[in-house]
C-alpha positions as CSV (number, residue, x, y, z in Angstrom):
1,X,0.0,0.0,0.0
2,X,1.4,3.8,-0.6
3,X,1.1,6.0,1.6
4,X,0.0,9.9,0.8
5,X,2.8,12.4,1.1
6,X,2.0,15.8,1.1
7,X,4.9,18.1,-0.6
8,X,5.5,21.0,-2.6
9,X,6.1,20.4,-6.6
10,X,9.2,22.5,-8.1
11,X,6.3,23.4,-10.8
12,X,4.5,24.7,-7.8
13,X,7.3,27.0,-7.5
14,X,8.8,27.8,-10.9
15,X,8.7,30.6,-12.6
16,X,7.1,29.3,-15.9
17,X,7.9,30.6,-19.4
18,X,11.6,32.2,-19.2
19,X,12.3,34.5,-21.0
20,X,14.9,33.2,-23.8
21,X,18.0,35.1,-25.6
22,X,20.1,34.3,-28.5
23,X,23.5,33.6,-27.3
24,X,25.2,36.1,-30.0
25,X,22.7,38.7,-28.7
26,X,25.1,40.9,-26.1
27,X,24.8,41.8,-22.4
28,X,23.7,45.3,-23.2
29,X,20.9,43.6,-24.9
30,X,20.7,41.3,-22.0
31,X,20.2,43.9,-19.7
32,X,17.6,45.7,-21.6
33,X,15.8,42.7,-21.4
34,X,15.7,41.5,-17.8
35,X,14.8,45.4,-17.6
36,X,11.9,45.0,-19.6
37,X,11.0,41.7,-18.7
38,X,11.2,42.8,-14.7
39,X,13.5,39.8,-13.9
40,X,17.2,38.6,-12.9
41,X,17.4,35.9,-15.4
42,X,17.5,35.0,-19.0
43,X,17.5,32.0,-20.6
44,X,20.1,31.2,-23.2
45,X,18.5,29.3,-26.4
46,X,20.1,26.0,-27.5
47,X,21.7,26.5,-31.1
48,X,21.1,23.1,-32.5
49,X,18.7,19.9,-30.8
50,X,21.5,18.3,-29.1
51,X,23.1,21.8,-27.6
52,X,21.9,22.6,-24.3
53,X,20.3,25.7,-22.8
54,X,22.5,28.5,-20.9
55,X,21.4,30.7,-18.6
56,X,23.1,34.5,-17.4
57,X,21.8,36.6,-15.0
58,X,22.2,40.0,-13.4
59,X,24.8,38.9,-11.4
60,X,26.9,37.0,-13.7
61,X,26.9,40.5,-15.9
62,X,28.1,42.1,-12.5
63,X,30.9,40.1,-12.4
64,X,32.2,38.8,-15.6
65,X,31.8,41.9,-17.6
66,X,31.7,45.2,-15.8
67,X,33.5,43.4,-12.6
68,X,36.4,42.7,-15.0
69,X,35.8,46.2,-17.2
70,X,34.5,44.8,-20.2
71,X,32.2,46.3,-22.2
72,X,28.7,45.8,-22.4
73,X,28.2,46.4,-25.9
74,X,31.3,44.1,-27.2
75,X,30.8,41.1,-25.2
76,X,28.2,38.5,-26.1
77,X,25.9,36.0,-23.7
78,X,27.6,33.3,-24.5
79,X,31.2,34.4,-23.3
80,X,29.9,34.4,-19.7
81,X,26.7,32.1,-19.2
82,X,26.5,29.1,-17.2
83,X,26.1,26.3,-19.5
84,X,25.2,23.8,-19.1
85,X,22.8,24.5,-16.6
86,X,21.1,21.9,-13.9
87,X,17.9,20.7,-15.3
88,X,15.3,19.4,-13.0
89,X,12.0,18.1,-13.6
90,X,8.6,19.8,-12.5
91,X,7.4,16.9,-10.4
92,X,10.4,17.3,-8.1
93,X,9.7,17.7,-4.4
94,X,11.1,21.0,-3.4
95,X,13.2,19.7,-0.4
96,X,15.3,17.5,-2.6
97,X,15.6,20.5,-5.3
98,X,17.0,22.4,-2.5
99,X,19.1,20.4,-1.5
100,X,20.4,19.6,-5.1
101,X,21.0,23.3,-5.5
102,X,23.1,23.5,-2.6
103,X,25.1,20.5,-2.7
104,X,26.2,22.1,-6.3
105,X,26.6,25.3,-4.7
106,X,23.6,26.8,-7.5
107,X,21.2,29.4,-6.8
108,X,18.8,28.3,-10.3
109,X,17.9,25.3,-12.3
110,X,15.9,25.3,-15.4
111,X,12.7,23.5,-14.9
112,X,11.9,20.5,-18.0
113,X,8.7,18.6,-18.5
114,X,8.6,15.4,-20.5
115,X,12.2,16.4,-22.0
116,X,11.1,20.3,-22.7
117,X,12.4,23.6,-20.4
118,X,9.0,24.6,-18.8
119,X,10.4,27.3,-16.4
120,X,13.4,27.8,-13.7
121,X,13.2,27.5,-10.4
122,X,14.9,29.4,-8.1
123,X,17.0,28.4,-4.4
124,X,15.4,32.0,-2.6
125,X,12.0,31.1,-4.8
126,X,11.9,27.4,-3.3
127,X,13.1,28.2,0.3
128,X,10.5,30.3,1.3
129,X,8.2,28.7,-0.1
130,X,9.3,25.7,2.0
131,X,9.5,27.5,5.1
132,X,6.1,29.3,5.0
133,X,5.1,25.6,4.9
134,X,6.6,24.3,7.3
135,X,5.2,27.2,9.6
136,X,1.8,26.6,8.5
137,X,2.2,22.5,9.1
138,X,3.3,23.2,12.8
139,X,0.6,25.5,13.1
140,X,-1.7,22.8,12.1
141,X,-0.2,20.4,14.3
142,X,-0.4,23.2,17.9
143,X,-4.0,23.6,16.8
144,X,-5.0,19.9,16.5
145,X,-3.2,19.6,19.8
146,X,-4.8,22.2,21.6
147,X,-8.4,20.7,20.4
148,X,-7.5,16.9,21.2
């Protein structure tokens, strides 16, 4: 017999539909997009089927570009993006994502369902989201004790 196991999905998490960048395009084009787009992240598209994806964020920009005094303009995606990039899939319980994450020393993975990016997930995203849970489970548990 199985027993039920309550847990939080990484697609319960994940931040679906990244946004995606051609690794040619460069990180002043980068920028403007995360800008735009209101996030830390971008995706970096595969070139070919059996490429994989990249992904470059704020940070990496930071510190591989204007950290070193390169310029913005002149350097493309692809010169400083993590790739490849920890995949996960969307069915994951969070806890063992977390884990992953930090035993790799990783802040994101990208997110795949049936073999296709879905989303990324991120370590801050996926640790809250843990904790407010495990607040509201031990709030559960004073209450139940308090009424039996």
């Amino acid at each position: 017999m199985t027993e039920k196991h309550d847990y939080i999905t990484v697609a319960d998490v994940m931040t679906p539909s990244p946004v995606v960048i051609d690794g040619l395009a460069s990180a002043q084009i980068a920028l403007d997009l995360m800008e735009t787009n209101e996030v830390n992240s971008l995706v970096i598209d595969r070139r070919h089927e059996g490429d994989e994806y990249g992904l470059i964020s704020v940070s990496d920009i930071a510190r591989r570009i204007i950290g070193e005094n390169r310029s913005l303009k002149r350097t493309s995606v692809y010169e400083v993006m993590e790739k490849p990039v920890l995949t996960v899939s969307s069915s994951m319980d969070i806890k063992y994502t977390i884990r992953l994450l930090t035993k790799f020393h990783l802040h994101r993975a990208l997110v795949t369902e049936l073999g296709q990016m879905v989303g990324f997930v991120s370590l801050r995203d996926m640790t809250v989201r843990y904790a407010r849970a495990e607040r509201e489970r031990h709030k559960e548990q004073e209450q139940e004790q308090e009424q039996g």
